[in-house]
BAKEVO-108179 format. One record per residue (C-alpha): x, y, z; residue number from 1; residue in one letter. Coordinates in Angstrom, 3 decimals. Example, Ala and Ser with C-alpha at 12.3 -4.5 7.8 and 13.67 -1.06 7.14 Angstrom:
BEGIN
+----------+----------+----------+-----+--------+
:       c1 :       c2 :       c3 : num : residu :
+----------+----------+----------+-----+--------+
:   12.300 :   -4.500 :    7.800 :   1 :      A :
:   13.670 :   -1.060 :    7.140 :   2 :      S :
+----------+----------+----------+-----+--------+
END
This chain:
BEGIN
+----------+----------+----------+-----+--------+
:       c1 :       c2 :       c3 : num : residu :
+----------+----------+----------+-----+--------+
:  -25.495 :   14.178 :  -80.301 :   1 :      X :
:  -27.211 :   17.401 :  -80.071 :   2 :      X :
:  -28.526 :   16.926 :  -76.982 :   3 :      X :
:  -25.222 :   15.246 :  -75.373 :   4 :      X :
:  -23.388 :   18.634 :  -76.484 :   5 :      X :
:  -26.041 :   20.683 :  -74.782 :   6 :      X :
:  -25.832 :   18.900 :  -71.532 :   7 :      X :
:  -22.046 :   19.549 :  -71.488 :   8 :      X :
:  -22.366 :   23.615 :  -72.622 :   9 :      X :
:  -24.638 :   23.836 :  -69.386 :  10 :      X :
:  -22.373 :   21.549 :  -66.836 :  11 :      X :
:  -19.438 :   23.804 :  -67.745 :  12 :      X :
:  -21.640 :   27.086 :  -67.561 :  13 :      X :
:  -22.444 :   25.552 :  -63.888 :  14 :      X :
:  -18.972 :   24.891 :  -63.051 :  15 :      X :
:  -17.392 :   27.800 :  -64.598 :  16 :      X :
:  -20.224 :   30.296 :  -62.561 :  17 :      X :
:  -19.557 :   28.142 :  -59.474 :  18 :      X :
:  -15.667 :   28.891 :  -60.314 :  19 :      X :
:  -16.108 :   32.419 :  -60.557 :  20 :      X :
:  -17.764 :   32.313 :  -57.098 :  21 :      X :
:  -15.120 :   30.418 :  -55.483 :  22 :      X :
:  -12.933 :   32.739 :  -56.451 :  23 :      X :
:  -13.983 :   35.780 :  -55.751 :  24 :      X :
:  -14.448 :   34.416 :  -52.417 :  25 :      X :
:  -10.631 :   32.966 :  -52.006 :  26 :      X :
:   -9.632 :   36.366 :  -52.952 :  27 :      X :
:  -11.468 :   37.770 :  -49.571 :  28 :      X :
:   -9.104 :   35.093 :  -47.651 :  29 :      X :
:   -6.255 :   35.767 :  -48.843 :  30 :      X :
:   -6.400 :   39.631 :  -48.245 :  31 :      X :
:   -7.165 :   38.286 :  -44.415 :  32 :      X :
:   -4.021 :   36.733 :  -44.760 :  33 :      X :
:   -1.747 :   39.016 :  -46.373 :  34 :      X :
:   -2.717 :   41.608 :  -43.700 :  35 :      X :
:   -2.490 :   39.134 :  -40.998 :  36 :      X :
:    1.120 :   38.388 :  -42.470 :  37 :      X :
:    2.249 :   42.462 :  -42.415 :  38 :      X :
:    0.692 :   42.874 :  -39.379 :  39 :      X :
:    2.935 :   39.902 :  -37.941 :  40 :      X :
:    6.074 :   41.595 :  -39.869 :  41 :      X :
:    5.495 :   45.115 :  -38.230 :  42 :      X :
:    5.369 :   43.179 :  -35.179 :  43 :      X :
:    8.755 :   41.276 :  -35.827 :  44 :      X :
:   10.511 :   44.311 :  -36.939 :  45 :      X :
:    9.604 :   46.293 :  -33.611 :  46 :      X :
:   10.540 :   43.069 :  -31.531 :  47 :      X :
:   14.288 :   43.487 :  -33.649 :  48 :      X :
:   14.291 :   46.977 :  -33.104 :  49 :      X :
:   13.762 :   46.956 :  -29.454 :  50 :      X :
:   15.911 :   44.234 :  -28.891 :  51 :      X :
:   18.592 :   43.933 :  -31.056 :  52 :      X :
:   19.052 :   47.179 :  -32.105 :  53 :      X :
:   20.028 :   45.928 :  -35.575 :  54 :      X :
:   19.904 :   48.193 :  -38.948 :  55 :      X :
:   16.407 :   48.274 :  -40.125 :  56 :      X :
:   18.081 :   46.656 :  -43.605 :  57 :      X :
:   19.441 :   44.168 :  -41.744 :  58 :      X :
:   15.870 :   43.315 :  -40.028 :  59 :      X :
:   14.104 :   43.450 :  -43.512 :  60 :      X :
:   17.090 :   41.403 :  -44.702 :  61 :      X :
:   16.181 :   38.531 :  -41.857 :  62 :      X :
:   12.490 :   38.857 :  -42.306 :  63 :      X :
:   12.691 :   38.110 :  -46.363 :  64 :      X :
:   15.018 :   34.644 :  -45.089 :  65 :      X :
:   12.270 :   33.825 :  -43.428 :  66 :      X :
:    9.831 :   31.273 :  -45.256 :  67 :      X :
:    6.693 :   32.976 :  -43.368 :  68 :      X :
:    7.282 :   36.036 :  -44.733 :  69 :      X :
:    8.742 :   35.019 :  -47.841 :  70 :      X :
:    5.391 :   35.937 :  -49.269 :  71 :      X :
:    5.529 :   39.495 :  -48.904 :  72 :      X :
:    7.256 :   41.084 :  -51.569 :  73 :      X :
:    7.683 :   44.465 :  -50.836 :  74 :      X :
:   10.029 :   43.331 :  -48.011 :  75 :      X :
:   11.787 :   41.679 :  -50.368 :  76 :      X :
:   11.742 :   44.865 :  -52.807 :  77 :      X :
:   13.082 :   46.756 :  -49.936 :  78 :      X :
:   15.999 :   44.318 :  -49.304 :  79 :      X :
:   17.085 :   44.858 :  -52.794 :  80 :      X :
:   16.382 :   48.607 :  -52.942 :  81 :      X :
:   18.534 :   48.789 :  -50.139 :  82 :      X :
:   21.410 :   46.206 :  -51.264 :  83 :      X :
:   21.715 :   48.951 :  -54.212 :  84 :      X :
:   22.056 :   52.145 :  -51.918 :  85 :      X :
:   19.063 :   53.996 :  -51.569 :  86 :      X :
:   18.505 :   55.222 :  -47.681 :  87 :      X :
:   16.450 :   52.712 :  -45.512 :  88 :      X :
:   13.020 :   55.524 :  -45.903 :  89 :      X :
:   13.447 :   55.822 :  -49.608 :  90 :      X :
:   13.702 :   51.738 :  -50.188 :  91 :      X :
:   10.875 :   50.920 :  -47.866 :  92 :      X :
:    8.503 :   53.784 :  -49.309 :  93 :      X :
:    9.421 :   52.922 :  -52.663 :  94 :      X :
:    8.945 :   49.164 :  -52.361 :  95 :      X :
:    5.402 :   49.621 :  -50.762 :  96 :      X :
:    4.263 :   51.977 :  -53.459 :  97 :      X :
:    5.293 :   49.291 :  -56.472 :  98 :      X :
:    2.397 :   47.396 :  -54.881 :  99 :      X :
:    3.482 :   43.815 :  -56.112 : 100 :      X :
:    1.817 :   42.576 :  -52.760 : 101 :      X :
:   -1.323 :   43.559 :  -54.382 : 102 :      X :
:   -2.486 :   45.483 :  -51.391 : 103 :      X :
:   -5.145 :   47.886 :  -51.704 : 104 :      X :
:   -4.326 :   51.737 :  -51.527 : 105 :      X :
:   -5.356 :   52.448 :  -48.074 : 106 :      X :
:   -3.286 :   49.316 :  -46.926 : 107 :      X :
:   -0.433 :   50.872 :  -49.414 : 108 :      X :
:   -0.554 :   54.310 :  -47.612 : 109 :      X :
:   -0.449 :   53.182 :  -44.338 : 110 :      X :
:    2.592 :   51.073 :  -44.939 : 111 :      X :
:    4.086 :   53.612 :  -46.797 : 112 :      X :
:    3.868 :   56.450 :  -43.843 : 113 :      X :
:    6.334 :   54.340 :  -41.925 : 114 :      X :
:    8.752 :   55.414 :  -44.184 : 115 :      X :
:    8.914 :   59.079 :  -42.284 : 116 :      X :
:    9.739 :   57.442 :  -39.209 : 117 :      X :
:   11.782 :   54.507 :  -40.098 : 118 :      X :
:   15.846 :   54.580 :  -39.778 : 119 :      X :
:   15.379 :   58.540 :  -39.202 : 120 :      X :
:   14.113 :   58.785 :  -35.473 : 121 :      X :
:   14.983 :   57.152 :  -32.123 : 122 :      X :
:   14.156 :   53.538 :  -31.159 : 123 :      X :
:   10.881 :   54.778 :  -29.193 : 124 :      X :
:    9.856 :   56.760 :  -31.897 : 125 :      X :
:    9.930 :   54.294 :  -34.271 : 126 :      X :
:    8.312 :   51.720 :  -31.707 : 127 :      X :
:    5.686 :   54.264 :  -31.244 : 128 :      X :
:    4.940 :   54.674 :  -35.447 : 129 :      X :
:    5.148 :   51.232 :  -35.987 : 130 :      X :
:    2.906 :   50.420 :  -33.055 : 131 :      X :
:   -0.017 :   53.065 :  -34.645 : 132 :      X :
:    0.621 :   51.404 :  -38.045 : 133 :      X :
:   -0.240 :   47.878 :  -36.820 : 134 :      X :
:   -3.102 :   49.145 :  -34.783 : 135 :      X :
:   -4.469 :   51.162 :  -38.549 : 136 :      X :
:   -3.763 :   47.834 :  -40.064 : 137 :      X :
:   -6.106 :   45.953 :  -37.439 : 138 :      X :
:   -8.736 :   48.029 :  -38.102 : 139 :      X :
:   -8.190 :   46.986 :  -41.427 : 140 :      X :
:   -8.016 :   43.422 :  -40.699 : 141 :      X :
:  -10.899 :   43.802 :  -39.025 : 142 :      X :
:  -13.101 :   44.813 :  -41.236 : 143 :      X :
:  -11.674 :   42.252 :  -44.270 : 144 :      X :
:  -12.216 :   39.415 :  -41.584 : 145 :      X :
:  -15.860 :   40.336 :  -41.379 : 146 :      X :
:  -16.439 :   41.023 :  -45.251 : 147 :      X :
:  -14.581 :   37.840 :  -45.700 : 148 :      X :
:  -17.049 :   36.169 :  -43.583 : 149 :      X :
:  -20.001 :   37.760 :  -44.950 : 150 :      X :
:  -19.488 :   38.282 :  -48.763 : 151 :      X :
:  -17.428 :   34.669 :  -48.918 : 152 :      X :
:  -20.813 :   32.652 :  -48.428 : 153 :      X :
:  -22.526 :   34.925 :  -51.108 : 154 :      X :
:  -20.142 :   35.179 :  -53.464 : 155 :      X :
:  -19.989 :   30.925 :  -54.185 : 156 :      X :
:  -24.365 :   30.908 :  -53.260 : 157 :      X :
:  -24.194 :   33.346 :  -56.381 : 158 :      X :
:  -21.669 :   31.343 :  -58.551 : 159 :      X :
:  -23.481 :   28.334 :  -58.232 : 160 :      X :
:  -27.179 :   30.128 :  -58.445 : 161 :      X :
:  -25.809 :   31.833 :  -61.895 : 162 :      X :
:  -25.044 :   28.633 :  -63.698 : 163 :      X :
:  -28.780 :   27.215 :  -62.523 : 164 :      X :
:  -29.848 :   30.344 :  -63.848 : 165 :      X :
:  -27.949 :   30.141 :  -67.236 : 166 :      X :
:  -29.280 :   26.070 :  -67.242 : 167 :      X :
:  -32.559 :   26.756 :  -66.828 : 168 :      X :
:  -32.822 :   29.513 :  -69.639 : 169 :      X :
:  -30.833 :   26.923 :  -72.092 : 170 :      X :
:  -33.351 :   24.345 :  -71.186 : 171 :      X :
+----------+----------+----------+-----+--------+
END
């Protein structure tokens, strides 16, 4: 009995290490994504703006419809900001800065600087701003796609090596 109990501590020590691993790991990914995802927004919101000419609300309003960007919610923070009154600049600052998108700070400030440009300057001015922002945010991407790739393969090597390690000092 003893020893059947002692067999299942360390098989759960293994799997919850190797857990722990996994995750940390998935959690590289999805920054990837979520940048990949703002990146693609900035890059619908300039093709709007060029084209259509609509009100930035309205272009946040169409991007939170969509299911692809559904995900991000400080465009939908934005939308609602802006449904209550606050100016276009103040809604979109104000919804980056609650950070429910979970981006890190540099990501956060980045976004955030749109917010002098946005709904207060001409169309090519606001091109222009949005087209630095995406090429800050690539940098960005950049360099998450290639600690993703590196720090993804150690991160689950160590979960797994921790629960041999923790097995082999229980046995």
């Amino acid at each position: 009995m003893t020893g059947m109990m002692k067999i299942t501590g360390m098989i759960l020590i293994a799997a919850c290490t190797t857990g722990i691993g996994i995750s940390m790991a998935q959690e590289l990914s999805e920054k990837v994504h979520k940048l990949e995802t703002v990146i693609a927004a900035l890059c619908t919101i300039a093709d709007q703006l060029s084209y259509s000419l609509a009100p930035l609300d309205e272009i946040v309003g169409d991007l939170v419809k969509r299911g692809s960007f559904s995900q991000l919610f400080f465009l939908q923070s934005c939308q609602e900001f802006c449904i209550s009154g606050l100016p276009f600049p103040t809604a979109w600052r104000k919804a980056v800065e609650e950070n429910r998108d979970q981006l890190e700070e540099e990501d956060k400030g980045v976004l955030a600087g749109l917010a002098d440009t946005l709904g207060q300057y001409d169309v090519g001015g606001q091109l222009t701003r949005i087209e630095h922002t995406k090429s800050l945010l690539q940098l960005r991407l950049n360099e998450a796609r290639e600690k993703c790739t590196t720090h993804s393969k150690l991160y689950r090597t160590l979960g797994i090596l921790a629960g041999a390690f923790f097995i082999i000092i229980f046995i």
